[in-house]
Structures are given as C-alpha cells and as structure tokens.
N, C-alpha and C positions, 0 to 999 in steps of 0.2 A: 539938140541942146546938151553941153557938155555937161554931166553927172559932177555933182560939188555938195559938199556938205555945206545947208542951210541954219539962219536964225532958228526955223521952226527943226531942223533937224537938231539941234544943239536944246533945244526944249524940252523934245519928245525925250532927248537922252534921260535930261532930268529928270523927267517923268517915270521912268525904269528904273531910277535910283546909278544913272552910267556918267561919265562925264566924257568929251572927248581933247585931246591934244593929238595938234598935226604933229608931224615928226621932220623935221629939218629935210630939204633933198639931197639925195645922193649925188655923186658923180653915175651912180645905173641909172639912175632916174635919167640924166640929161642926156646921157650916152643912149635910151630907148628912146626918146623925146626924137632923136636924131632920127629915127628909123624911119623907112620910104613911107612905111603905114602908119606910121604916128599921127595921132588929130592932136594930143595935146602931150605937157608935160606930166609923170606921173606924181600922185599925193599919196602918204599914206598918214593916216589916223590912228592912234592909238587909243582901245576904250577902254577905261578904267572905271572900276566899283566906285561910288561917290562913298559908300560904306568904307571900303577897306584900303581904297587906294591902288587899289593892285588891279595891274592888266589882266581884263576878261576877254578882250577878242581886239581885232585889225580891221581897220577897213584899207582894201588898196585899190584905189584907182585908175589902169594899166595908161598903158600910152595909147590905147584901142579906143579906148573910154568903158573900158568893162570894169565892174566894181566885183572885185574878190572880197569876200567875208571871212573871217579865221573866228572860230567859236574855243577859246583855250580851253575852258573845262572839259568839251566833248572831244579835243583834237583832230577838230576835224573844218573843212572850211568848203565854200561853195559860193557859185556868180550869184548875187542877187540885182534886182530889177532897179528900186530904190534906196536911199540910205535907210528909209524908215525900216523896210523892212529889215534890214539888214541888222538895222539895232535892235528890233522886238524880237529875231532869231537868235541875237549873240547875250541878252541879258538873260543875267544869272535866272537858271531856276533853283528848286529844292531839292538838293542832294540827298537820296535816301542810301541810306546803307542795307547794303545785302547781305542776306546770312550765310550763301554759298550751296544752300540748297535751291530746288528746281521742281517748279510743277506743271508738267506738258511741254506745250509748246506754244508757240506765237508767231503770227506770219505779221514780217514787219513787208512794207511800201517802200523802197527805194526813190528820191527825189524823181527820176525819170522812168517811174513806171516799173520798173522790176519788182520780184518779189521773195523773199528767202523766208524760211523759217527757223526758230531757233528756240533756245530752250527757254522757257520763261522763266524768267530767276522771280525766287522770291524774296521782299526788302525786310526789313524790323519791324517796320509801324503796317504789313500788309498795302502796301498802295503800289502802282505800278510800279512796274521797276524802266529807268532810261538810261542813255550812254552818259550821261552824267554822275552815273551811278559810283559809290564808292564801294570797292571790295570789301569783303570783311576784315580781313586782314588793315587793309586800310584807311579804312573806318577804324577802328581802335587806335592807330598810331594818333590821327586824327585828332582823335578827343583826348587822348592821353598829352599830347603835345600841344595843346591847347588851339590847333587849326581847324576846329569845326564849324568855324562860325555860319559854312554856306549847308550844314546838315539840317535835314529832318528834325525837329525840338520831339516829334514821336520815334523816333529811330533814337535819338539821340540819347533818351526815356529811357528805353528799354534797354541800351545796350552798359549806359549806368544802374540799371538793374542786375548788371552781367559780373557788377564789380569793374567796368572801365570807367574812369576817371580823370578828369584836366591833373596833372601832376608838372605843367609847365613851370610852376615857380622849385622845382627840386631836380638837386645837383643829378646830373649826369656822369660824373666823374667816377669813371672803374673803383672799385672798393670804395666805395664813400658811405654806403648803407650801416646806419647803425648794430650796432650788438643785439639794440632791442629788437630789430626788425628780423635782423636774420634767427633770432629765437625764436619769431612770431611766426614766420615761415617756416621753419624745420616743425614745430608743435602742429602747425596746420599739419602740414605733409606727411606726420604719423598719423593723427586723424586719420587724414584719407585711406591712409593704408589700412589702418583698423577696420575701415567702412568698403573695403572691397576698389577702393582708388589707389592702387602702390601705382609707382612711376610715371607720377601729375609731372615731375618736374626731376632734373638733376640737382640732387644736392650737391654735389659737390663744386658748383658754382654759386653758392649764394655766400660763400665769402664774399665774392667779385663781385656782383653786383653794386648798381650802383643806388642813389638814394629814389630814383623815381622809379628804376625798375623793380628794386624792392616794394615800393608804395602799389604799384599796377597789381605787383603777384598778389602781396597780400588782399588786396581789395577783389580780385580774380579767385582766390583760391578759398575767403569767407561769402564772397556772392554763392560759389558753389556748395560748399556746406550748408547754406540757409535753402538749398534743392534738394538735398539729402544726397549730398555728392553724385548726383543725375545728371547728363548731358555732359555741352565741353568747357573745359575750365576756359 
C-alpha cells in the first residue's frame, strides 16, 4: 500500500498543535517518478506550527515509497514507518536554554543501535537538556528579540532574572540610544568598578549603541549588581 498522508493523519497534526500543506511537484519529482525503480510519483508536505505559522519539519515521500522526516528545530531528519509517527517525532517540544556549563556525562542511543557519550549540559530551569536545545548565547538573542516563544517559561524565568529581556519593540539603529541610557550605563560601569568588576564592558562604544542594545546592557548590568556584581554579566 502506497504511504500517503491521511484524514486521520491531518487530525492527529491538529492534535500536536502542526498543520500540514502539500507542496506543488517539481520537474525532480517527475524526472525520479521516471526512474526504472519508481513505484509512484514523489509528495512533499510542509508542517507548520498551527501556533506560529512557521515551518517545523517535511515530510517527503521518495519515488521508492520511503517517507523521509526533516525535524527543523533539531536539523536533523530520518525514514520513518508511518505519517503518524513522523508527526509526533517532528512536533515542537520545549526548548530549554543552556547555561554552557556541564555536569558528567551521558550516554545517548543512536536510532540504530549505536552508542556515544557526551557531556551533559546543564539547562536554566535544571531539566534535561536535548538537541533542541538553545545555546546561551542564543537563548538570550532569543528573548531579547522577542523569538522565544518555543522556550522553557522556567528557563525563560530565570534567564529574565539575568537582566535578559524582549526589547523587540526598540530601535536597532547604530547611535540611536539615548543620553539617558548611556549615563545609566557608564554610572553602572563605575559601580562595577568600585566593587571589584572594571572591564564588564567597553566604554568607548556606548555612544554607538543602539536603543535595544542599550535597554539589554542596562537590564544585564543592574540584574548583576542586585548579585553583588557575582557571576556573568
């Protein structure tokens, strides 16, 4: 029986919070359809977030009749059996953000049996950490640019505890940061210095800055002083 996305597979999406749209055929598609070993023409599906709109994953179904899965969060993709599974593989989990430190190790299971180990990262909110995982680094861009919406709301906690903050509705525009802001960062910055924190930051760029990069520091650089200028800005 040739593999085809279903009524009840169009459901189950729902049910994930996934939506799917076929995707028009190519001229590849009909050009492999051609091939001696071809049983049918190929489909490819696009699945998108019913939340956000935005494509999470592919289903492509070859001219073989083998169903490829592409999971976009984790960049990564693999044959699956059914569409079902293929959807409850490819829908969104919860992105935790990592802090970039590491505790031991962990032996992960490779799909066919293999086995590596590797270092266990640890997240913000403490819960596993997976390949969906957001850096630290970008984890912050993240929330400051208001793209968090697939994070941890416990990671996401903590790391606005950090002084990281949505600053999406402010200018990005080189020098655009007020007078007031860049006085509120330079007065931070002596602080730190007073408290055994010199060279948090160059000042000599806080002309340049812009109004959201201003807003992040500032919020970065009093999350820190409310720790008694302890750990990383």
């Amino acid at each position: 029986m040739t593999l085809a996305v279903t009524d009840d597979d169009q459901t189950l999406a729902a049910e994930l919070g996934l939506f799917l749209v076929q995707q028009p055929v190519t001229d590849e598609d009909r050009a492999d359809a051609q091939h001696p070993n071809a049983t049918r023409e190929p489909e490819t599906w696009l699945v998108r977030s019913a939340l956000t709109k935005k494509p999470v994953g592919r289903l492509r179904f070859t001219a073989v009749d083998c169903l490829y899965a592409s999971k976009y969060a984790a960049g990564i993709s693999g044959i699956e059996e059914t569409v079902a599974d293929a959807l409850r593989w490819i829908a969104p989990v919860v992105r935790h953000a990592r802090t970039g430190k590491y505790d031991g190790t962990e032996t992960i299971v490779c799909r066919f049996g293999s086995t590596f180990e590797r270092p266990r990262a640890i997240t913000e909110c403490g819960a596993k950490a997976t390949g969906a995982d957001y850096e630290p680094t970008g984890a912050k861009s993240a929330v400051v640019n208001g793209e968090a919406g697939e994070m941890c709301p416990a990671c996401r906690a903590k790391l606005e505890t950090k002084g990281v903050r949505d600053a999406s509705n402010l200018s990005e525009r080189r020098g655009s940061a007020s007078p007031k802001q860049c006085d509120f960062i330079r007065r931070l910055l002596d602080e730190g210095a007073r408290n055994g924190r010199p060279y948090l930051m160059d000042a000599r760029t806080i002309d340049q800055m812009s109004t959201r990069a201003a807003s992040a520091a500032i919020d970065a650089l009093k999350s820190l002083k409310s720790r008694d200028w302890k750990g990383d800005l």
